[in-house]
N, C-alpha and C positions, 0 to 999 in steps of 0.2 A: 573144463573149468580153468586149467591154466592159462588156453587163448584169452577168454573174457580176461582172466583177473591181469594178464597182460594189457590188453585194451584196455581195462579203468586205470592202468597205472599208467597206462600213455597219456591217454585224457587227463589224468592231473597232472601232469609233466605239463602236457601245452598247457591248461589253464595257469601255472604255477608259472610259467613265464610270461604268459602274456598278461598274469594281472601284475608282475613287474616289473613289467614293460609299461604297462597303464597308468604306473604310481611312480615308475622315473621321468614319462615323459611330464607329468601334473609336477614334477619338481621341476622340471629344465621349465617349465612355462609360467611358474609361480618368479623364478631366479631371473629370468628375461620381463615380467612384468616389474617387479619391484626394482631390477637395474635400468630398466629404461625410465621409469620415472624416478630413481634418488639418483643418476649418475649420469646417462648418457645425459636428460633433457637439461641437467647443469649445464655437462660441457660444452652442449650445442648452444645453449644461453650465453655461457662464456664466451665463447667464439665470436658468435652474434655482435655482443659487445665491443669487443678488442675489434675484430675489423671494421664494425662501424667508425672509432674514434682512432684507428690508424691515422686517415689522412689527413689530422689534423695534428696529430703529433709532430716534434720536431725532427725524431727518429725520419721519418716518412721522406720532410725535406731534404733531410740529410743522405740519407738511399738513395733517394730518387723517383721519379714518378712512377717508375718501372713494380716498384713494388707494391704503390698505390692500385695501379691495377690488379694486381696478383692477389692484395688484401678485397677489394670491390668484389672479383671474381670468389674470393673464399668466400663472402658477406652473401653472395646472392643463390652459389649454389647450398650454401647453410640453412639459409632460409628455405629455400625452393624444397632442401628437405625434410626441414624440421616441420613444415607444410603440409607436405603429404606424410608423416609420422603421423604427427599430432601431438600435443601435451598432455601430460600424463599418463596413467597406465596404457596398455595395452588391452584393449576391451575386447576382440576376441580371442585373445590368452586366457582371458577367465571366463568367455565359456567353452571355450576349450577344455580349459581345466577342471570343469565340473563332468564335462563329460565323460573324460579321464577316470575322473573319481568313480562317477555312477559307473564304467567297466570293468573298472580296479576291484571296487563291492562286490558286484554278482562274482566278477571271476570267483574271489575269497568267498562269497558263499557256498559256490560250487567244492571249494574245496574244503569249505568247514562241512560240508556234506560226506565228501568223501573220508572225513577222519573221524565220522563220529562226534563232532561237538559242536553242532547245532544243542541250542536250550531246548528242552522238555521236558515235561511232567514224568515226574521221580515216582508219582506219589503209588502209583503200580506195582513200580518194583518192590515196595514194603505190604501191599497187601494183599497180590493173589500170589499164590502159592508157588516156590521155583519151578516145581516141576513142569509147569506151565508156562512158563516166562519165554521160553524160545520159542514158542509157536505162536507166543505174542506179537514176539518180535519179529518175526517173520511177516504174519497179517498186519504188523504195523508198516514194511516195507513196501508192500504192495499197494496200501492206501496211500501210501507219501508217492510211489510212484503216480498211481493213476490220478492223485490231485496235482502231482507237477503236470505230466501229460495234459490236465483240462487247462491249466494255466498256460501250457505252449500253444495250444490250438487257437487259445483266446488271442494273445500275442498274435500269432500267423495274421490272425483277421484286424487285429488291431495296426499291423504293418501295412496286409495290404490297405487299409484303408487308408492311410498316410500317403499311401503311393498314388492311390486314386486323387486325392484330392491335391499333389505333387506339392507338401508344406514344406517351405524352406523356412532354416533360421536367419531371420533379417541380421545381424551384426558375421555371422559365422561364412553365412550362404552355403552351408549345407543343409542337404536334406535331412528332414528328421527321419525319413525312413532307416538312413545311413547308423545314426544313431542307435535308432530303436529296435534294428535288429540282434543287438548282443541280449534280448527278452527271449523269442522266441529257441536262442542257441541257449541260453543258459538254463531255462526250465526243460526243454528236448535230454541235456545232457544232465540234469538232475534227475530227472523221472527216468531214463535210460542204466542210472547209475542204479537207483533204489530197486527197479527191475530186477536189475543181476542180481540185489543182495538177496529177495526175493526168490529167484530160483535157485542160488546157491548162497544158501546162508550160512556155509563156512567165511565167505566171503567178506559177509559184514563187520563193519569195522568195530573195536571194544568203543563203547561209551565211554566220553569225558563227562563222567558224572562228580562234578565239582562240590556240587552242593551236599549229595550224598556219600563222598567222601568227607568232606569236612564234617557232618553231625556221625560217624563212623570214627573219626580222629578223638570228636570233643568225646560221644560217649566211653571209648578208650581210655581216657586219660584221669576221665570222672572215674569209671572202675578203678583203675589201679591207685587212684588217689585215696579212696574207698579202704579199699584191700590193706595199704599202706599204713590207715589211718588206728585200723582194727589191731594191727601188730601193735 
């Protein structure tokens, strides 16, 4: 048991870096979209500007023609880049950046997996009996595995199908397959997880039960409010 609960704690180690890694690259490419169009596309405007209207400055005649060329030469490869840039944003930063996101997500699901605070229904633990509750919990593990496993399978075929018919994204030019493979790893690695809890259900992790903590806090308070009130 200690091998496995070693391996899920690997596996959330990589997921736990690689969603961010997922959520810093979607900043560096959100920061590089909004500075190239409010900063660089100025300065490159500016520039544009100023060497256009150099050689007819006085400055110019006064230098010499020597820097009229130098200003022409800055005018043209400015242009020639500001050309291939383009104006305004960066438009495969942002879908770049969504894809980022959509990674960043699953990984954090994976991992709200592994800590127990995925939401679900409470309404169990108040009405069948504790002595039963573990072995609840337990056939609940095994059915969250085997519906993530049907959901990887599906994924697999939904990849390869991507693959067959070789769909790229028109602004990106990557393939979607490239994308849509973090489905197929992230339900494998959730159904793989609930597995383990499944066969060792020392393993599973305690419930973030939010909700039924809080009506647990309020009836608390209601009581001794109660009790308080009688003195």
């Amino acid at each position: 048991m200690k091998f496995v609960e070693r391996i899920l704690n690997t596996l959330s180690f990589g997921e736990k870096w690689a969603g961010g890694i997922c959520f810093l690259l979607l900043t560096l490419l959100m920061i590089a979209d909004v500075s190239k169009r409010e900063v660089i596309d100025k300065v490159l405007g500016w520039t544009l500007e100023a060497t256009e209207a150099y050689p007819n400055t006085g400055v110019a005649g006064l230098v010499g023609d020597w820097s009229v060329y130098i200003a022409e030469s800055i005018h043209g490869g400015t242009s020639s880049f500001l050309e291939w840039l383009g104006l305004g944003g960066i438009i495969w930063a942002q879908k770049l950046s969504l894809y980022f996101m959509l990674w960043g997500g699953l990984f954090g699901s994976a991992l709200a997996s592994a800590k127990g605070s995925h939401l679900r229904p409470e309404i169990a633990d108040k009405v069948l009996p504790k002595a039963i509750l573990h072995y609840v919990k337990i056939i609940e593990q095994w059915v969250i595995s085997i519906f993530f496993l049907f959901l990887a399978y599906l994924s697999v075929i939904y990849v390869l199908e991507s693959i067959s018919l070789d769909e790229v994204n028109p602004v990106t030019e990557i393939h979607l397959w490239k994308v849509q493979m973090i489905f197929p790893y992230i339900f494998i690695s959730m159904g793989f997880r609930h597995l383990c809890y499944g066969i060792f259900p020392s393993l599973i992790p305690s419930d973030i039960n939010e909700a039924t903590e809080a009506l647990e806090l309020a009836e608390k308070e209601l009581s001794e409010s109660n009790s308080g009130g009688k003195h």
